[in-house]
VEXVOLUM-586174 format. One record per residue (C-alpha): residue in three letters; residue number from 1; x, z, y. Coordinates in Angstrom, 1 decimal, decimal comma. Layout:
<vexvos>
VEXVO  resn  resi       x       z       y
VEXVO   ALA   NUM       X       Z       Y
...
</vexvos>
This chain:
<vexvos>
VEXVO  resn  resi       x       z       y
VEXVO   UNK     1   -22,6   -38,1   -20,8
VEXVO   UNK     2   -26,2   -39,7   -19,7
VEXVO   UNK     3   -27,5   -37,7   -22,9
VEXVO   UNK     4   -26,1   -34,1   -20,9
VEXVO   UNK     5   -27,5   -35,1   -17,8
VEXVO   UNK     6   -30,9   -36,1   -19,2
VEXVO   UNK     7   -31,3   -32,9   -21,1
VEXVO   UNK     8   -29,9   -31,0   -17,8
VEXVO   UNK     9   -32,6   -33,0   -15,8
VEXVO   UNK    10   -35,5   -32,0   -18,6
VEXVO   UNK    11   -34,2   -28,1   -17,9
VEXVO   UNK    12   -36,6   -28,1   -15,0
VEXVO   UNK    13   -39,9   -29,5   -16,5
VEXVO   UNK    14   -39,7   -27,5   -19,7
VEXVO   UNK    15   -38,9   -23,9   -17,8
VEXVO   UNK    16   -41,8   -24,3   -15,6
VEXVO   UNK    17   -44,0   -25,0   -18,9
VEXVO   UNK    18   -42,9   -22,2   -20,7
VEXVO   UNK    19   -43,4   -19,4   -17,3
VEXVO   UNK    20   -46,3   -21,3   -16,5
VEXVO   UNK    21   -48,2   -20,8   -20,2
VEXVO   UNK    22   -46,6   -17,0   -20,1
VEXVO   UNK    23   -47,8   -16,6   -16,7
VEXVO   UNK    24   -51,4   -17,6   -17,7
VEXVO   UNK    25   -51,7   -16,2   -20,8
VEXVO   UNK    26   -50,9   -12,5   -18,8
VEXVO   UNK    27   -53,7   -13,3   -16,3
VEXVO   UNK    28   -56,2   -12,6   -19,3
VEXVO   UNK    29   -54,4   -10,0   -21,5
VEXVO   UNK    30   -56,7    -6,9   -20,8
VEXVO   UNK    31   -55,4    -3,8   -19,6
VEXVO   UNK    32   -53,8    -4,9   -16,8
VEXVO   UNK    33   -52,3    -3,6   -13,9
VEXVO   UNK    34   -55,5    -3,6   -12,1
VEXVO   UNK    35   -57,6    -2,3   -15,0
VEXVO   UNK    36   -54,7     0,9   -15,6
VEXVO   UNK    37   -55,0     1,7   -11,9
VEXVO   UNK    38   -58,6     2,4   -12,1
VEXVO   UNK    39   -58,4     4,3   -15,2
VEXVO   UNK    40   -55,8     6,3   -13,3
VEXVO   UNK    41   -58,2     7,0   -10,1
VEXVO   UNK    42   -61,1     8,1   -12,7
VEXVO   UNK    43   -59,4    10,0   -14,6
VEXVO   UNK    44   -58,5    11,9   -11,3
VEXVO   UNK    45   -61,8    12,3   -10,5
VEXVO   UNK    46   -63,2    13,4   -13,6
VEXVO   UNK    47   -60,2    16,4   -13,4
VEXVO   UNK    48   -60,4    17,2    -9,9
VEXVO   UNK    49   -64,7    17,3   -10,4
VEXVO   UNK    50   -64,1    19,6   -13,7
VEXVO   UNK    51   -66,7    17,6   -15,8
VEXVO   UNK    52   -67,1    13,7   -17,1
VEXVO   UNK    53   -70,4    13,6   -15,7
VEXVO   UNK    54   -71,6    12,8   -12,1
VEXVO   UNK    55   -70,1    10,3    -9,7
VEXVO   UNK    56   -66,9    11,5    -9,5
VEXVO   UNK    57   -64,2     8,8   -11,5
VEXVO   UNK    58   -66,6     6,0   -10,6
VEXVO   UNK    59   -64,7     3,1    -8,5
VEXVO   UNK    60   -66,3     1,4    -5,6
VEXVO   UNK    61   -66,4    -2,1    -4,9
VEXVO   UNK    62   -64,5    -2,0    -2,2
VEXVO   UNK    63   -61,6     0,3    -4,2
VEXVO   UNK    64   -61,5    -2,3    -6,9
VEXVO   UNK    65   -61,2    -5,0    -4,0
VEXVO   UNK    66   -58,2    -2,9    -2,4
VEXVO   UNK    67   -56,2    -2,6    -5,9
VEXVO   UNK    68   -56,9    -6,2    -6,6
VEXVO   UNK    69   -55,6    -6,9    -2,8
VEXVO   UNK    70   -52,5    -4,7    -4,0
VEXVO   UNK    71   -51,5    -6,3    -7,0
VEXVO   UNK    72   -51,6    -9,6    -5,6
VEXVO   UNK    73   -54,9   -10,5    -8,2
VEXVO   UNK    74   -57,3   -11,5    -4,9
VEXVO   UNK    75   -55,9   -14,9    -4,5
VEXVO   UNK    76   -56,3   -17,8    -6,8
VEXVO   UNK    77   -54,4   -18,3   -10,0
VEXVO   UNK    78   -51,7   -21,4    -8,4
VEXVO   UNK    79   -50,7   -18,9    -5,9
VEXVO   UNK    80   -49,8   -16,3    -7,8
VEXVO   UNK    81   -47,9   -18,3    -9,7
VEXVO   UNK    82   -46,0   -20,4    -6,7
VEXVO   UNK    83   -45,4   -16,8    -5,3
VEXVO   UNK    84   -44,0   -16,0    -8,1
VEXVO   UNK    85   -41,8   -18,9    -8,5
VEXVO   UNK    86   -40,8   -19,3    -4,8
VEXVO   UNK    87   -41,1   -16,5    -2,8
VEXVO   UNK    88   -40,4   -14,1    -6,0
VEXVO   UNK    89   -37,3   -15,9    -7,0
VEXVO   UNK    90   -38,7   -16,1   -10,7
VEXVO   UNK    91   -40,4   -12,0    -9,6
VEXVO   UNK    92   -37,2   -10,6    -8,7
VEXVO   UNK    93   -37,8    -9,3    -5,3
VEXVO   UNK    94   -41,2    -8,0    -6,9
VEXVO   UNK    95   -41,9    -4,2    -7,0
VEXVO   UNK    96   -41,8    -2,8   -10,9
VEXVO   UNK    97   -45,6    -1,3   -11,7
VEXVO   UNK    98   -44,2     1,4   -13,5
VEXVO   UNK    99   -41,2     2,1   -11,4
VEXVO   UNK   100   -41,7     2,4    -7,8
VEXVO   UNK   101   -39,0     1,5    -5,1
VEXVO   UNK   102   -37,5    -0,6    -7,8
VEXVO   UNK   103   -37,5    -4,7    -8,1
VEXVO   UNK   104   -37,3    -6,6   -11,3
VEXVO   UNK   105   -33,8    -7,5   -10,9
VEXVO   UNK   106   -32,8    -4,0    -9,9
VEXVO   UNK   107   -34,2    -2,7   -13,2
VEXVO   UNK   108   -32,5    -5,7   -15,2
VEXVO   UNK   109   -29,2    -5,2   -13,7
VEXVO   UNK   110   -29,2    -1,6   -14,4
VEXVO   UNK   111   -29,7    -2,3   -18,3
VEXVO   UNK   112   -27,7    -5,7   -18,0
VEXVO   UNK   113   -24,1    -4,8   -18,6
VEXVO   UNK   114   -25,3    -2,1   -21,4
VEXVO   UNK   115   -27,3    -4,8   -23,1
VEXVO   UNK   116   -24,5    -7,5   -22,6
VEXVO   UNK   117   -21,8    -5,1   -24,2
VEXVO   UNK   118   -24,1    -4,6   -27,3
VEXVO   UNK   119   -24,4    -8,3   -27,4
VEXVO   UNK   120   -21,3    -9,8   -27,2
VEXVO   UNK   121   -20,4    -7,1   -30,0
VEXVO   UNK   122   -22,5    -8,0   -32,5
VEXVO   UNK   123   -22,2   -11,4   -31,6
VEXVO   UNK   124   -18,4   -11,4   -31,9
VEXVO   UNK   125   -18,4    -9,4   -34,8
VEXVO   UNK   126   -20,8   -11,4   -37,0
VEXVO   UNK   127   -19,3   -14,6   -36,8
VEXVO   UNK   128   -15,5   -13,1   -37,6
VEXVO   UNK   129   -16,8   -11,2   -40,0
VEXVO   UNK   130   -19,1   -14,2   -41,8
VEXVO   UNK   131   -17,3   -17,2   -41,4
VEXVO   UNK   132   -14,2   -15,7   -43,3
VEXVO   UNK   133   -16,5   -14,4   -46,0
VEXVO   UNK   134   -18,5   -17,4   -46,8
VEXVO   UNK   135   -15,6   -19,2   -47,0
VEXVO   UNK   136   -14,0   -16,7   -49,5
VEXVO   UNK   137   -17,1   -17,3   -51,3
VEXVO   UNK   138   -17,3   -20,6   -51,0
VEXVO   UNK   139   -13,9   -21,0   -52,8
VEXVO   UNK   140   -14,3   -18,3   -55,2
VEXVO   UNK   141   -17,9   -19,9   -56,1
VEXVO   UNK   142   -20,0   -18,3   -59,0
VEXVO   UNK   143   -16,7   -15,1   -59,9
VEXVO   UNK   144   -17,3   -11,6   -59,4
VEXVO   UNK   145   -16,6   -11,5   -56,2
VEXVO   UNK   146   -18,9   -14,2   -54,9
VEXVO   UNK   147   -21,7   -12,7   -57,4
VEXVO   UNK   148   -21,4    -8,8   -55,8
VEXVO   UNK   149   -20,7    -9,6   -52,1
VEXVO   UNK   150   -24,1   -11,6   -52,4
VEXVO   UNK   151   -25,6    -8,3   -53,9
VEXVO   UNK   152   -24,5    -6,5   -51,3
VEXVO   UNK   153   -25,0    -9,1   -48,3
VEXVO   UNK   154   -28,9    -9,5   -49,2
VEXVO   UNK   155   -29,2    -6,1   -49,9
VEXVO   UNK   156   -28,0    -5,3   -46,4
VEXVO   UNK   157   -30,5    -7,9   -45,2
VEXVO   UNK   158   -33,5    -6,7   -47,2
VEXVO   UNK   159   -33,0    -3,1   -45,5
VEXVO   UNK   160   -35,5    -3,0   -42,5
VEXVO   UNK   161   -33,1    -2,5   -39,2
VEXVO   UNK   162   -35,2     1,0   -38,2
VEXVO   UNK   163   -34,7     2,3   -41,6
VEXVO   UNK   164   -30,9     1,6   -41,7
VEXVO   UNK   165   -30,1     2,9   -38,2
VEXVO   UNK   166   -32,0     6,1   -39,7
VEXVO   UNK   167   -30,1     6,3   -42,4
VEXVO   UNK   168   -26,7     6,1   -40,9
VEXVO   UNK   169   -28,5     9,0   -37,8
VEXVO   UNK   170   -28,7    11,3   -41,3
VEXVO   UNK   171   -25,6    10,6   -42,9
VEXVO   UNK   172   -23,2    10,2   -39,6
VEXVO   UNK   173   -25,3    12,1   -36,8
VEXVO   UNK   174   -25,0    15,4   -38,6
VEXVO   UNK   175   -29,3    15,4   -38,4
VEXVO   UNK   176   -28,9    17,2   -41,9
VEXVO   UNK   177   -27,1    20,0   -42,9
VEXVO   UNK   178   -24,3    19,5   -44,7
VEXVO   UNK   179   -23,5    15,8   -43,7
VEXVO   UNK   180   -21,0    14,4   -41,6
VEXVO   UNK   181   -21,1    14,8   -37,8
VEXVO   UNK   182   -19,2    11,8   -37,2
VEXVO   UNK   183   -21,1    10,0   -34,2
VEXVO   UNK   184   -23,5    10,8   -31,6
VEXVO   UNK   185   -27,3    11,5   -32,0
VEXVO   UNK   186   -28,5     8,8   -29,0
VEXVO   UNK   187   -27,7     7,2   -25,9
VEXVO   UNK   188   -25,0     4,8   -24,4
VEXVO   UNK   189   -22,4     7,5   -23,1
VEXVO   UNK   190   -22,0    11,1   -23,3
VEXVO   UNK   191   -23,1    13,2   -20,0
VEXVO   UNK   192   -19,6    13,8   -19,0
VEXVO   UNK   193   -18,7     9,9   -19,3
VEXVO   UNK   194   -18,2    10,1   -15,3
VEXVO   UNK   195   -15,2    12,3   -15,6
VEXVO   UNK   196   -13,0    10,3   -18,6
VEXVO   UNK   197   -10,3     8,4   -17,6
VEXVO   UNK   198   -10,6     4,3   -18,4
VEXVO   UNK   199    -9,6     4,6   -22,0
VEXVO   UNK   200   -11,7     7,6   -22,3
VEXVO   UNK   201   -14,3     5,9   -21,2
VEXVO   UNK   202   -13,8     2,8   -23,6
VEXVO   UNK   203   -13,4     5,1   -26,0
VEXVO   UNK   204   -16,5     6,9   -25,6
VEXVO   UNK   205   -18,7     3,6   -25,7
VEXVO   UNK   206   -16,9     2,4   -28,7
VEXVO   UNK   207   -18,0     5,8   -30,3
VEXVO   UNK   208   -21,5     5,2   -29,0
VEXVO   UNK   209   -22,0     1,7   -30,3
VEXVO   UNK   210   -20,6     1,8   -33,6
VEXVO   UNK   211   -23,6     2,7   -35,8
VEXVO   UNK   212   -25,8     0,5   -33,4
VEXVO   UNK   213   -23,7    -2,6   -34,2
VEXVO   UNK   214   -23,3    -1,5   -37,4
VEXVO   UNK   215   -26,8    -2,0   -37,8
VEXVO   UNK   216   -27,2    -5,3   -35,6
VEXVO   UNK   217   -23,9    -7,1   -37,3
VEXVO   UNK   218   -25,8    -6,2   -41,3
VEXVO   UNK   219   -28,8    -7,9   -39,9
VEXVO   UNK   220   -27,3   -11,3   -40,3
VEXVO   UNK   221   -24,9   -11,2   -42,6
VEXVO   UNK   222   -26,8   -13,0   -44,8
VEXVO   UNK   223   -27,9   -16,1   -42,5
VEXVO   UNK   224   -24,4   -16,9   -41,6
VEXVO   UNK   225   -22,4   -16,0   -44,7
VEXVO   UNK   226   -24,4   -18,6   -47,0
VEXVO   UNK   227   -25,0   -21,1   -44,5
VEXVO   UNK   228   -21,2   -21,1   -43,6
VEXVO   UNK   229   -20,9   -20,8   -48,1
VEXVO   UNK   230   -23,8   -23,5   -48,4
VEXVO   UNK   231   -21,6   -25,9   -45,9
VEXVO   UNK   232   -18,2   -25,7   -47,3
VEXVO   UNK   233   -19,5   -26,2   -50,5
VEXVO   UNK   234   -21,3   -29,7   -49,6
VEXVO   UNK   235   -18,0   -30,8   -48,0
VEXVO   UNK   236   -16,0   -30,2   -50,8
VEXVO   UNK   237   -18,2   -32,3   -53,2
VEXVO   UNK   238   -18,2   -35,0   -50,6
VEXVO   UNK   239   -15,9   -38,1   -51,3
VEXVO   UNK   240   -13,6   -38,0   -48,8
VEXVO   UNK   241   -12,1   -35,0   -50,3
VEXVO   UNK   242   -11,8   -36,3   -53,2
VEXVO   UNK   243    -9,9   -39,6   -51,4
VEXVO   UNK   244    -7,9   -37,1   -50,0
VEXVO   UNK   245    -6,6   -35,2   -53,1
VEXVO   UNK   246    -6,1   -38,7   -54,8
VEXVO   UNK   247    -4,1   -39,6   -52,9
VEXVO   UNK   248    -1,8   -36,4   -53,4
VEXVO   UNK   249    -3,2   -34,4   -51,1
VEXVO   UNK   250    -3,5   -31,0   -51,9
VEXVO   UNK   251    -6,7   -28,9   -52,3
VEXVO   UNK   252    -5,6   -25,9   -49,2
VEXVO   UNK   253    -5,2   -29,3   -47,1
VEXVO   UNK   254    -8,5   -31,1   -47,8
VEXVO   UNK   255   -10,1   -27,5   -47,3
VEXVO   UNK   256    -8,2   -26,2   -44,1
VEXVO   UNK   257    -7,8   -29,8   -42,4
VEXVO   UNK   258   -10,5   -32,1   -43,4
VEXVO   UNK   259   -13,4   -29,9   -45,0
VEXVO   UNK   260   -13,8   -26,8   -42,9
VEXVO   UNK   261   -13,5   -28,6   -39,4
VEXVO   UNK   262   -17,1   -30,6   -40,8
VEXVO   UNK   263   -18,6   -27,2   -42,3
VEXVO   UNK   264   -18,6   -25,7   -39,1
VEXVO   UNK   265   -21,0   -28,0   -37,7
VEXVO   UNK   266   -24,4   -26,6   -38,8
VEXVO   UNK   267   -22,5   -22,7   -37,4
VEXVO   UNK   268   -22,3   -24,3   -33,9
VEXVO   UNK   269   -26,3   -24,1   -33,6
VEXVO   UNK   270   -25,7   -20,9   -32,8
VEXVO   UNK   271   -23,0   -20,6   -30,7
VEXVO   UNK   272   -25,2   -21,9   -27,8
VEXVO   UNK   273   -27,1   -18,6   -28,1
VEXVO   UNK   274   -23,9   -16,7   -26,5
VEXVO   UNK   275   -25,8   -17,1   -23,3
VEXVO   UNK   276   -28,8   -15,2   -24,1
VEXVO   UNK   277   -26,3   -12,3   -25,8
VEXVO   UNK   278   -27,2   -10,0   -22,9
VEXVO   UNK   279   -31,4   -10,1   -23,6
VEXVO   UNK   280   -31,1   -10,2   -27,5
VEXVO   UNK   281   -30,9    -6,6   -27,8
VEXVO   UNK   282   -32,7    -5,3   -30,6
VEXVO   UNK   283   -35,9    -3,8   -30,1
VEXVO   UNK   284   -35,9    -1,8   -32,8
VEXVO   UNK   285   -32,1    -0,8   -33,0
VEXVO   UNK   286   -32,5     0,5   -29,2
VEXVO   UNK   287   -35,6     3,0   -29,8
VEXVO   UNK   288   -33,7     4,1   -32,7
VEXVO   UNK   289   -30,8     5,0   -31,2
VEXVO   UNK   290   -32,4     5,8   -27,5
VEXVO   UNK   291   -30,2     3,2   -25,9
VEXVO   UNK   292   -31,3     1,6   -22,8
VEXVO   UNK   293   -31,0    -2,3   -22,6
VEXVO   UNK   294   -32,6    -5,7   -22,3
VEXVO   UNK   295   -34,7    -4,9   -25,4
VEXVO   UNK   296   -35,8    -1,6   -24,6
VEXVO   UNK   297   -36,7    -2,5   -21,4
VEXVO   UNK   298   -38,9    -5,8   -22,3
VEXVO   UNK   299   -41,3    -3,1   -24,3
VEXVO   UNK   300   -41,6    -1,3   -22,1
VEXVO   UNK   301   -43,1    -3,7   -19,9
VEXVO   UNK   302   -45,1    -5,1   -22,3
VEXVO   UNK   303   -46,6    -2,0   -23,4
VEXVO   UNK   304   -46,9    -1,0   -19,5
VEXVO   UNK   305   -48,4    -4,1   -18,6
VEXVO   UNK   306   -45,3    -4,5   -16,1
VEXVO   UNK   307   -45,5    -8,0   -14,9
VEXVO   UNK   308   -42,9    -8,8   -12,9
VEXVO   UNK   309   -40,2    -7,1   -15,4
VEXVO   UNK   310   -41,7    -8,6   -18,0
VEXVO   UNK   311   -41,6   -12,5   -16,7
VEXVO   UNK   312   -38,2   -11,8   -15,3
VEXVO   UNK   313   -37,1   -11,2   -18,6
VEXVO   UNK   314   -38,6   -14,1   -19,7
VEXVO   UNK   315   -37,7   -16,4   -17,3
VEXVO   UNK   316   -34,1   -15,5   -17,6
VEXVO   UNK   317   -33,8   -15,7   -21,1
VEXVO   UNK   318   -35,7   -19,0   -21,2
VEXVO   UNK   319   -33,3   -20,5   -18,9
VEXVO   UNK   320   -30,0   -19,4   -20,2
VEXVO   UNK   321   -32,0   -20,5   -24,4
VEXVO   UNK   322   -31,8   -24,2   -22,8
VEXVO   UNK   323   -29,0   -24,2   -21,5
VEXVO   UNK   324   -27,6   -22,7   -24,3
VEXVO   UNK   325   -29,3   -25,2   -26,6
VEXVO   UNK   326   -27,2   -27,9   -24,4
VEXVO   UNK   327   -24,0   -25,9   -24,9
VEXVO   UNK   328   -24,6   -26,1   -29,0
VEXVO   UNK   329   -24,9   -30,6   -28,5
VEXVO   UNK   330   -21,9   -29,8   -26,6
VEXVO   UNK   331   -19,9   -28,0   -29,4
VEXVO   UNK   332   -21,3   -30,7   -32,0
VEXVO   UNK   333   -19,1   -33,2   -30,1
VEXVO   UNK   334   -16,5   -30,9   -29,8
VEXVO   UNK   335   -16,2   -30,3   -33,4
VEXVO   UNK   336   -16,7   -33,5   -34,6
VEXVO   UNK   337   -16,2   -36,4   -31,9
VEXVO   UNK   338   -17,6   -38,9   -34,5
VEXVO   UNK   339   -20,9   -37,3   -33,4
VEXVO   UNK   340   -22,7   -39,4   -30,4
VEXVO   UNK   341   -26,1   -38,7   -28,9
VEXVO   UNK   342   -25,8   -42,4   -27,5
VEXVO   UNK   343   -29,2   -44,6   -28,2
VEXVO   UNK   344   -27,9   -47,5   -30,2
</vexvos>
């Protein structure tokens, strides 16, 4: 229990290092929000003049001074950053650059429950779907169908994510003649979602998702089938199960009771990351499919130079990571209680 509470207590130290470094590191990124602004006013004055010569599009002094004052970027570095922490609530309550009348949180919690549905998914999925099969492979080591479900796994891996999601658009999205029209183009729901009844509705995400998850779950096949393989295998040639079948045991009991409880251990480092489900969105998988979550969303700010989206994103996702990193200890323990975190 002391080992919990001292990595609950370290929580607070090692989230203000990691917003603090990101926070700085922004303060110097070029093009920011100050810098887009007054390539925003020249460029207005260079149209409204009808030439790029002459004084029109140059910025005063006391313009840059006014946009700096706006932004927050005329006071010193500590403040902005104890602002941001304090007053901000982590940049919450601060106004989006690129979308006005909107707050950080407001934008989050518009893409949260899309991005957390995408995540729990593929979350979900992958671990039913890869612990069975590296255990099947594990027992069925080097036959056929250990030897072509590893084909197929790291082929499924090797495939970039973009490329994949594009394949499955042309075969299943009806983007070529001929092909199957199966699923939609784009987007989270269709335009008349509003107007379907609950099941409809479910229905209609499901029919959404599928190609999206489709192409998150193949992403880590591979990880989690051979790790969980790789782990059953180095239990079974441990000598407690052969103590156990010695002593009559049979092999389905030293696997199911004694081998597979054990194998699971090196899986649980990723259970912790169930927290962070709702900001691991894709990237890449969103822009293909045009879906708007978490991951969408974070490049857009970076590529805006939003701020305050930006480190909300970050500051959430860093705090649930450490918790989550606690939540994985946790699930050590619970798996195996011979496990202690106790100093000798």
């Amino acid at each position: 229990m002391d080992y919990f509470i001292r990595r609950f207590l370290l929580i607070i130290p090692t989230f203000l290092g990691i917003t603090l470094l990101c926070f700085t590191i922004i303060q110097f990124v070029p093009g920011g929000p100050v810098e887009q602004a007054i390539m925003q006013m020249r460029s207005i004055g260079v149209s409204e003049s009808g030439r790029g010569t002459g004084t029109a599009g140059t910025i005063s002094t006391e313009q840059r001074k006014a946009i700096e004052v706006h932004f927050g970027f005329d006071k010193p570095f500590y403040q902005r950053y104890w602002r941001w922490l304090v007053t901000d609530r982590l940049g919450m309550r601060m106004e989006s650059y690129r979308f006005p009348n909107k707050t950080s949180w407001q934008l989050i919690r518009e893409r949260f429950r899309i991005s957390l549905i995408f995540g729990l998914t593929g979350f979900i999925l992958s671990y039913l779907v890869c612990i069975p099969l590296g255990i099947i492979k594990a027992l069925r080591h080097d036959r056929a169908f250990d030897i072509v479900s590893s084909v197929v796994v790291f082929v499924g891996y090797a495939i970039p994510p973009f490329a994949f999601g594009m394949v499955l658009k042309m075969l299943f999205s009806g983007t070529v003649d001929g092909l199957w029209d199966l699923f939609p183009l784009s987007g989270f729901t269709s335009d008349y979602y509003g107007q379907l009844s609950l099941f409809g509705k479910a229905k209609d995400i499901v029919h959404h998702m599928f190609l999206p998850v489709l192409c998150y779950v193949v992403g880590n096949f591979a990880v989690l089938t051979l790790l969980m393989k790789n782990s059953l295998l180095e239990q079974i040639s441990q000598d407690y199960i052969r103590t156990v079948l010695a002593k009559g045991g049979s092999f389905q009991r030293a696997i199911w009771w004694h081998a597979l409880r054990n194998s699971l251990i090196p899986i649980a480092t990723g259970f912790g990351s169930i927290l962070t489900v709702m900001f691991a969105g894709s990237v890449i998988i969103e822009q293909v499919f045009e879906i708007p979550g978490m991951g969408r969303l974070s490049l857009e700010a970076i590529v805006g130079r939003d701020y305050p989206v930006f480190m909300g994103i970050l500051s959430l996702t860093a705090l649930l990571g450490l918790v989550g990193n606690i939540l994985s200890d946790f699930l050590y323990v619970l798996i195996d209680p011979r496990i202690s975190f106790q100093k000798e």
